[in-house]
Steps between C-alpha positions, in 0.01 A plus 500: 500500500831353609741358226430157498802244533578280231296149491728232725769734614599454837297756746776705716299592770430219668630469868787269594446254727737459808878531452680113455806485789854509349666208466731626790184474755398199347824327569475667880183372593591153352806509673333587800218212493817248445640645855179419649313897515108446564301713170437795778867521595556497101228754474615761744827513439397602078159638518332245253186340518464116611407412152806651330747290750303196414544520181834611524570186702292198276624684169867474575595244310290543197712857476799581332706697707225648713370666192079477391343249328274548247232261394415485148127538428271306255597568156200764365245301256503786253773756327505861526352523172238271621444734772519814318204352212305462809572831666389605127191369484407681849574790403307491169228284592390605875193357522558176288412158741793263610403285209495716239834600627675139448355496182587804324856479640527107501660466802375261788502727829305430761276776639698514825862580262338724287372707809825538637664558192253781510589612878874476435466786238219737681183380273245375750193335465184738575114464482432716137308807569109448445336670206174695502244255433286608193142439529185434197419864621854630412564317196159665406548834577869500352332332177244810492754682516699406183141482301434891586851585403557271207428769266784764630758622286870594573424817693257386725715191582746809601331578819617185678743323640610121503683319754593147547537483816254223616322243267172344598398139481222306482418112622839464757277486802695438781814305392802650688804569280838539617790676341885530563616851515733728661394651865539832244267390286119553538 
């Protein structure tokens, strides 16, 4: 399995999107709309799309000195630690409900935040894995089986081997459960 990244680092592959035009062009094509240049003139004499000259036009005098400007975003609800109690309680608890979530942590996420939360650091929400269904007949036989060996000592005991790989239930019926793991994890 690959290392995994720390919980609410930033994630370095993702791809940029377009490159922003220097201040330089932004000034040209400006300067070029004030002379009276139609958007295709502006457009084929510096290979940019339609949309960047618009913008580059309307935005000109929210900009300082031709330069980008960035929007601030809503202010996030919850702290890192917030987050990472969260991210916590994923990881330990995978197939705890949405409301047994909010409880145990006391936080008041919605569903939709604590899904993304999720996405953001590579635990996704999957359908649990369905467990062999045991039966009155298998409970029987398995209970047979414990009677006729009740009796065995250390040695005979010996001779097999235990595994916990699977555990059987009884009475779920068909309730779907859904767990957050890893794409690793199965």
């Amino acid at each position: 399995m690959p290392p995994q990244r720390t919980p609410l680092r930033a994630i370095d592959s993702n791809r940029p999107r377009g490159k922003d035009l220097s201040p330089y062009v932004r000034g040209k094509i400006v300067s070029m709309a004030e002379q009276g240049a139609s958007v295709s003139q502006i457009q084929a004499q510096f290979q940019v799309s339609r949309q960047a000259i618009r913008g580059s036009i309307t935005q000109d005098l929210q900009r300082l000195e031709g330069m980008l400007v960035l929007y601030s975003s809503r202010p996030s609800t919850y702290t890192i630690r917030d987050k990472r109690m969260m991210l916590r309680n994923l990881r330990l608890h995978p197939k705890s409900t949405f409301d047994d979530r909010r409880r145990e942590t006391g936080l008041e996420m919605s569903n939709a935040t604590i899904k993304r939360l999720a996405q953001k650091n590579r635990l996704h929400h999957w359908r649990a894995k369905k467990r062999p269904e045991l039966t009155e007949e298998h409970a029987a036989k398995r209970l047979l089986w414990c009677k006729c060996r009740a009796h065995w000592g250390v040695e005979e005991w010996k001779i097999y081997m235990w595994s916990d790989e699977c555990s059987a239930e009884r009475g779920r019926g068909k309730l779907i459960e859904w767990v957050f793991r890893l794409r690793a994890d199965k």
